[in-house]
N, C-alpha and C positions, 0 to 999 in steps of 0.2 A: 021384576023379581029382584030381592035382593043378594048380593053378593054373599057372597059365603068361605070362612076360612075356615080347612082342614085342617084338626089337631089328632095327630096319631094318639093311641092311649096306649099305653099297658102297665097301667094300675099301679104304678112308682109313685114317691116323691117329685122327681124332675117334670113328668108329663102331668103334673098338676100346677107346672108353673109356667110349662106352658099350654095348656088352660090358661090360667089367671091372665097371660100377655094376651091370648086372642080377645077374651071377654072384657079387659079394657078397649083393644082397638077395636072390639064390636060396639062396643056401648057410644064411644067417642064418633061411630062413623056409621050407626046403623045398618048393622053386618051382622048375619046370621053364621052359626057356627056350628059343624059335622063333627061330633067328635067318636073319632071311627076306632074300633080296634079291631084288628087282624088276626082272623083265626084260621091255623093253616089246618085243615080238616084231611089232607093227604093220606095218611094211614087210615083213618077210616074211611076215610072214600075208595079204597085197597080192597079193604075187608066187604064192600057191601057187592063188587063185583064177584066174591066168588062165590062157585059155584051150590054151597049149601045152603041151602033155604037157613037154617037154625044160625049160621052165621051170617049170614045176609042181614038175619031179625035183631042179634046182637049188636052189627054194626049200626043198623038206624037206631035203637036204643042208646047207644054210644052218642049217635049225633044227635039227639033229643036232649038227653043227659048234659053235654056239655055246652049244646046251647042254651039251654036254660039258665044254668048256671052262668056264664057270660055276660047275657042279659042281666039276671040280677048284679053281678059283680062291677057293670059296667052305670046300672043304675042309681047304686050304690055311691061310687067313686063320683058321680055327675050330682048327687044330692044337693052335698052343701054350697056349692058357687052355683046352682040354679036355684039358692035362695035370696041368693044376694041380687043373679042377674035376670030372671025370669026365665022365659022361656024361649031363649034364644040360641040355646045350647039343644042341639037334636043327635041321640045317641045312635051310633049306627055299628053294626056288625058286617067286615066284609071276609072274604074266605079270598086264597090265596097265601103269594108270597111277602113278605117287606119291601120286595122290590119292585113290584107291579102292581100290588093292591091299592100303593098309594097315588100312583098315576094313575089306574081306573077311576076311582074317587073324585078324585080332584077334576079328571075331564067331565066325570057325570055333574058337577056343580059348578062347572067353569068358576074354580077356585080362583083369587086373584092371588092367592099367598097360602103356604104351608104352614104352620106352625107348630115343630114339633122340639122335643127334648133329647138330650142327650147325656149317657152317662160319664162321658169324657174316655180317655183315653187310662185303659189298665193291662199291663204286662206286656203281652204279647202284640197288643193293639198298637205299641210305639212302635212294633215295626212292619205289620203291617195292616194300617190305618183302623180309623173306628167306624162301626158300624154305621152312623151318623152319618159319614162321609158318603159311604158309598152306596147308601141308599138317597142323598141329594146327587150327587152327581148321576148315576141314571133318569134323574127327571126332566123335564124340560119346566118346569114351574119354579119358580122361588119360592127360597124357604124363608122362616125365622127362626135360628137355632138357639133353644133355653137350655143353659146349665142350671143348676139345682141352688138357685138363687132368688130372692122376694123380687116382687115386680116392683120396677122402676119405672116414671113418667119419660117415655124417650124425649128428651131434647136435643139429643145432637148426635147423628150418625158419621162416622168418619169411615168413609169410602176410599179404599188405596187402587185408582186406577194406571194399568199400564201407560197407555199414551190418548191424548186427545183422542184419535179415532176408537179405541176401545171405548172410553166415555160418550161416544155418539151410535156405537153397538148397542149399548146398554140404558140409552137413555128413556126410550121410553117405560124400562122396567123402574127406573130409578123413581121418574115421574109419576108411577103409578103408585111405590111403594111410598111417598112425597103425599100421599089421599090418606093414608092410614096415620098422619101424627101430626100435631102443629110445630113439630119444632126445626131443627136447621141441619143442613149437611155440610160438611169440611170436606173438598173432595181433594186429592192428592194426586196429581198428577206424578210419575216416577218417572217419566221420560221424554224429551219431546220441548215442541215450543210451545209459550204460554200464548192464551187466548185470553180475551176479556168474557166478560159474564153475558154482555151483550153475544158474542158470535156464539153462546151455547146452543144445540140442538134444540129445534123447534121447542118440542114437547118438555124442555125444562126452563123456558121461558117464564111461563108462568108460575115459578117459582123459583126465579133466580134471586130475589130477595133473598131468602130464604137458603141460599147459595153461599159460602165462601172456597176459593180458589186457593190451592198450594201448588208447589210445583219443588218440590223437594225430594231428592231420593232420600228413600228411607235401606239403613244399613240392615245386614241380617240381625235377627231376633227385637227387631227395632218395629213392626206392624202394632202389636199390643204396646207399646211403648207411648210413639205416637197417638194411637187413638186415645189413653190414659190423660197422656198431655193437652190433648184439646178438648179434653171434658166430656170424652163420649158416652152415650149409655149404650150403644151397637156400634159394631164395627160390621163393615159392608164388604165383601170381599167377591171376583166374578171367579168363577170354579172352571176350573181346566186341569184335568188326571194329569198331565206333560209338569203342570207347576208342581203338584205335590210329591213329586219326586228328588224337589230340588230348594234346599234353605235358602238360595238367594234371589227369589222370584219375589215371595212377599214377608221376605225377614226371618218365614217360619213357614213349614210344609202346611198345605192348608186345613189338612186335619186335623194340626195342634193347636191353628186359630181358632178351631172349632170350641176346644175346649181350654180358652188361653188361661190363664192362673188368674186373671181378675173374675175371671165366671160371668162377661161381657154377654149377650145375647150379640148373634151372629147373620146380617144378612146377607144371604149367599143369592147371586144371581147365577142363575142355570148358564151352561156355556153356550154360547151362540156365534157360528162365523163371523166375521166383520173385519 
């Protein structure tokens, strides 16, 4: 069976760019793509409990009604990039929250990767975070997070990891997210003793070529700086709620790297002990 990346929809600008990022690294790696929107049908699933028959009938009419609608809207929106890429793009309708429906999903297709959008950070979001965030950090899957920017060929991800052992936490996410691009990662060590590329974790061996080592702290607001500097097209960041509380973990709360001012695509690795 082939692998499959989930791309959230809801019918923006932004969640059509990231579309266009999944459908290049399906095409590049022969990867089939879910692209699901979430429809929370809560009130009317309210209405179809009570006890009037005549509202009962109302409320399935209601849930007919707007799935249908959905469906075409959703068909619609999937038209033109399933002219360009075949039919590799499969529309799906899931019910629920944002905050569970996409973890259902993605374990129904042992997603290897998420791919979704974001509309960055407005008003009240800077203080307390964007939607984006706190629907990745409940997941345990990595994401790839697109700002509302033309797709770029990734060549060079720049990963800011805490200390060696954090980079041997994370390595076989890295390794795998390493399958979806031919091009190279800048990893940043922020603390800690340097290692050679030879003592890297098993599982990134096979692409230590493909490896360059830093060992550099980087100052606050200096993450997007960095990555800038060494030519990135994604910055790679591991997600822990404890950091985004605090500007001097990764230069910048990690919700604002979500949405940093270059309009970077974001990969976030799910938080894991280690």
């Amino acid at each position: 069976m082939k692998k499959t990346l989930v791309v959230p929809i809801d019918f923006t600008p932004v969640s059509h760019e990231a579309l266009l990022y999944a459908c290049e690294l399906s095409v590049q790696n022969n990867l089939e793509i879910v692209a699901v929107h979430i429809l929370d049908t809560q009130t009317i699933s309210e209405f179809s409990k009570d006890a009037d028959a005549d509202v009962r009938k109302m409320a399935e009419q209601m849930y007919i009604e707007v799935m249908n609608k959905t469906r075409a809207d959703l068909d619609n929106f999937l038209e033109g990039l399933s002219v360009f890429y075949g039919d590799i793009i499969h529309p799906l309708i899931a019910h629920g929250t944002i905050y569970e429906a996409f973890n259902e999903v993605a374990a129904k297709f042992q997603a290897p990767l998420i791919v979704m959008g974001t509309h960055g950070i407005v008003g009240m979001q800077h203080v307390f975070g964007s939607k984006a965030y706190k629907v990745i950090i409940n997941s345990p899957y990595p994401f790839l997070v697109v700002q509302e920017r033309s797709y770029n060929t990734i060549n060079t991800v720049y990963l800011a990891m805490k200390t060696v052992s954090q980079l041997a936490t994370y390595a076989d996410d890295i390794a795998n997210f390493a399958g979806f691009f031919k091009g190279n990662f800048v990893i940043n060590i922020l603390a800690g003793q340097a290692e050679t590329l030879d003592t890297l974790p098993g599982s990134l061996q096979p692409v230590k070529d493909r490896i360059t080592m830093q060992y550099n702290p980087i100052k606050p607001h200096d993450v997007v700086f960095s990555a800038h500097e060494a030519g990135a097209d994604v910055i790679g960041m591991c997600l822990d709620e404890a950091d985004n509380v605090s500007p001097d973990v990764y230069g910048m709360t990690q919700d604002r790297v979500l949405v940093n001012n270059l309009k970077l695509p974001v990969f976030c690795l799910p938080f894991r002990k280690g």
